[in-house]
N, C-alpha and C positions, 0 to 999 in steps of 0.2 A: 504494500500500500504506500502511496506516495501523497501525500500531505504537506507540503514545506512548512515550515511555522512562520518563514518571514515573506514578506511581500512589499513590494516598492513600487509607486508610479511616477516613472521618469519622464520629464519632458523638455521636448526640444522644438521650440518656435510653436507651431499651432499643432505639433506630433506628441501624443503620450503613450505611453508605453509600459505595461504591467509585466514584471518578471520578479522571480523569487529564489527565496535559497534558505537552505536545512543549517547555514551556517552562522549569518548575522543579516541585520537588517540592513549593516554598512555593504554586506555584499550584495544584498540583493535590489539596496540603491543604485549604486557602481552597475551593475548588469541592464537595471529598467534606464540609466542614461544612457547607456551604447546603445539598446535596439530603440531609443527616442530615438538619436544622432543618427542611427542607420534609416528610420522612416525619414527622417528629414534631409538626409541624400538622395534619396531613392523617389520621392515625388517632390512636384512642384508645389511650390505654395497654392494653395487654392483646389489642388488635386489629391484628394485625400484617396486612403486608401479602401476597400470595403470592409464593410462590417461584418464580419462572424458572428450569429447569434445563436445563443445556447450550448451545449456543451461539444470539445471537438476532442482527439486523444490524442493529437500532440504534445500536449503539455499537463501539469497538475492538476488537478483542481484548487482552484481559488474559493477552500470553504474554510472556515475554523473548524478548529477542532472540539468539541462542546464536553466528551466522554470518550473514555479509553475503557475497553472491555480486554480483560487478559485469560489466555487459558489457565491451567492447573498448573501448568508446567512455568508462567509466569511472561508466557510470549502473549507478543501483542495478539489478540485472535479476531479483534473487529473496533470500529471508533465508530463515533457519530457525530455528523459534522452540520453542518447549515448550507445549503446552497442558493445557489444565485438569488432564486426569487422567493426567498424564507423557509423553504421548508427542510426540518430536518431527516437525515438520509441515515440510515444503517450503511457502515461500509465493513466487507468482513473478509480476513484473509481469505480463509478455507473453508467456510460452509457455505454454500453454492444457492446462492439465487438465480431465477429465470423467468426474464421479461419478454411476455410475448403479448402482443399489440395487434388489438382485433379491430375491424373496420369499425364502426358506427352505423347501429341502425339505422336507416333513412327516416325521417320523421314522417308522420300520415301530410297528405296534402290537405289546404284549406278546407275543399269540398269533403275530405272522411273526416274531419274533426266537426264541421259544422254538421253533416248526417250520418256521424256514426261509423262510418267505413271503414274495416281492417283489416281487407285483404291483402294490406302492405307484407313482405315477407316479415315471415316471424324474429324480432331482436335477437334473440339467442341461438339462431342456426348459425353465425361462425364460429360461437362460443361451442354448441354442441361439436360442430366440427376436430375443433381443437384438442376440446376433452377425448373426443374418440380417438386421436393421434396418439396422444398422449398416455392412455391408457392401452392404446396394441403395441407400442413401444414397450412399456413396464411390463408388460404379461412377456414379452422376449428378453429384458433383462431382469430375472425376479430378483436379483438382489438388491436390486435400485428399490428406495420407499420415497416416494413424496406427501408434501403438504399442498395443496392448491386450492389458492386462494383467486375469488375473483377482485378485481379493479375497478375503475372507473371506463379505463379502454382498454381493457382485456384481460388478462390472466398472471397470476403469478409463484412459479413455482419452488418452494422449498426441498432442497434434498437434505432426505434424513437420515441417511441409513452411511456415510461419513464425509471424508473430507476429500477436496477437491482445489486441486492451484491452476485459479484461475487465466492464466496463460498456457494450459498445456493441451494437447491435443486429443485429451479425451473429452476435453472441457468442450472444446472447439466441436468435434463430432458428436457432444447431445445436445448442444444450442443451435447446430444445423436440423439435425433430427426431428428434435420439437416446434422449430423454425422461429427460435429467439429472435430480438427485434434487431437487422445491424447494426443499428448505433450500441445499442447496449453492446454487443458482441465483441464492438471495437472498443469500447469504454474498461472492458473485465480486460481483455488481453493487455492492452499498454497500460492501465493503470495500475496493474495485475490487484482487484480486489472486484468482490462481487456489490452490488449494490440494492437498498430495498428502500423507497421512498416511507419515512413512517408516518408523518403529520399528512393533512390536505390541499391540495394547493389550492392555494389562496381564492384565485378567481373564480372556484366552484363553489367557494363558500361566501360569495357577496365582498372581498377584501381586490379593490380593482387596481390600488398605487404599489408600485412596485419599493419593496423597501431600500434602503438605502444599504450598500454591499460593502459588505468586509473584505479589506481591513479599508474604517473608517477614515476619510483624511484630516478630519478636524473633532473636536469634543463636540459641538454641532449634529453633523451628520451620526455621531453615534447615539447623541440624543434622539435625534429624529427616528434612527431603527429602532429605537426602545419602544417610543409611542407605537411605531407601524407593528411591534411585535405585538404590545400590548391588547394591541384592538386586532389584530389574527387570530390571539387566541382564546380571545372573547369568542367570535366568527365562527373561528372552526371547532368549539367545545361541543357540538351535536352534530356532526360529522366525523364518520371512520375514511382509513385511508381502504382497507379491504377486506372482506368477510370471507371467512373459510368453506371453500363447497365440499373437499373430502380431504381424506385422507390412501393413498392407494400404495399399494405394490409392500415390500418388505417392513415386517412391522417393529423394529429392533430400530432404537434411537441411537445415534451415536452420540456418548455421554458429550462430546463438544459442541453439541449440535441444540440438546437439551436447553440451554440457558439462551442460546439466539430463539429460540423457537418461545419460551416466555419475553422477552425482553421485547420480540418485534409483535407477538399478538397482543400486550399489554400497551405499545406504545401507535398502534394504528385501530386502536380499539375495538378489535378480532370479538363476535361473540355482544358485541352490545344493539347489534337489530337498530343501528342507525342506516343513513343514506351514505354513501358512498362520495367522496370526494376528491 
């Protein structure tokens, strides 16, 4: 897992530039002024560069670190951190999360909502879909057990039966199999950690201003994330992130597995028959 604890944004002319380091925050000043200097060789004034938005796996994540989870053994086995647009993320060496992202059902047209009409295809036929994959898979490998959970856009699956590093190529051949989402797929290999979102995002729970991102650059701005936290978690206190639809295949917990499987159903609120966010 790669986490930096420092982070800098350097700037050169109308160019800024975020870059970080495990070392000091003096190096990762020094680093965010040379790729400012380099944006601002590299285009004209007035010709900026494009914007990347949301997450890419060339580089770290730019989240804090919020909690440190260790195994028995005293090794790091998973954090949790805050991302981009406030919510916070389970990140875990070796117990194996799987993000797979189902279309959306089309919504009924004007005329079935105004007379009742519901011939539209049924919501849950790519959901069932999936589930059927997923399940003639595990019946071919019965040592594999999962946890699966549904989402807000699709499915999410916990492997329970043990551990798994996330950059290796067996990892790589059940997220093809199951047909995991690519981003996520490139996100576990280079960042080598799996990922489980545990709060709601914001915008499905009525919260529409994007909060202010760490690391803060003035007492200011950290103020102002505090209030946007403040009133999130007002927002998202009657919304879960994802409810459990089964449990399948091998029934033996792998005792490191055991304490992610409390930590993330307690903290997406697994089991409380809210709406989904």
């Amino acid at each position: 897992m790669n986490f930096p604890q420092f982070w800098a944004r350097g700037r050169s002319g109308d160019f800024f530039a975020w870059r970080w380091s495990s070392q000091s925050l003096a190096d990762a000043q020094n680093l965010a002024n040379q790729a400012a200097q380099q944006l601002a060789d590299r285009f004209r004034p007035g010709d900026f560069p494009p914007r990347r938005g949301g997450y890419y796996p060339d580089r770290p994540f730019r989240e804090p670190v919020l909690q440190q989870i260790k195994n028995p053994a005293g090794e790091l086995a998973a954090v949790i951190t805050r991302n981009a647009y406030g919510c916070q993320v389970l990140n875990t060496a070796k117990v194996m999360f799987v993000d797979i992202d189902l279309p959306e059902p089309k919504r009924p047209g004007l005329f079935q909502r105004l007379f009742g009409r519901t011939d539209a295809p049924a919501p849950s036929s790519s959901q069932a879909a999936a589930l059927d994959r997923i399940e003639r898979w595990t019946r071919q490998h019965p040592d594999w057990g999962w946890r699966i959970y549904q989402t807000r856009a699709g499915l999410r699956l916990l492997a329970t039966q043990g551990l798994m590093a996330p950059d290796s190529a067996e990892t790589a051949a059940v997220f093809e199999a199951l047909d995991a989402d690519p981003l996520y797929r490139a996100l576990c290999r280079t960042q080598k950690c799996f990922r489980a979102r545990l709060t709601p995002k914001p915008w499905r729970c009525g919260v529409r201003r994007k909060p202010e991102r760490w690391p803060w650059l003035d007492e200011k701005g950290e103020t102002r994330f505090q209030k946007w936290e403040s009133h999130y978690q007002s927002m998202s206190f009657n919304w879960a992130t994802c409810a459990l639809l089964r449990q399948i295949g091998q029934a033996t917990v792998h005792p490191e597995v055991r304490p992610i499987i409390r930590l993330h159903d307690a903290a997406t609120r697994v089991g409380g028959n809210l709406q989904l966010a």
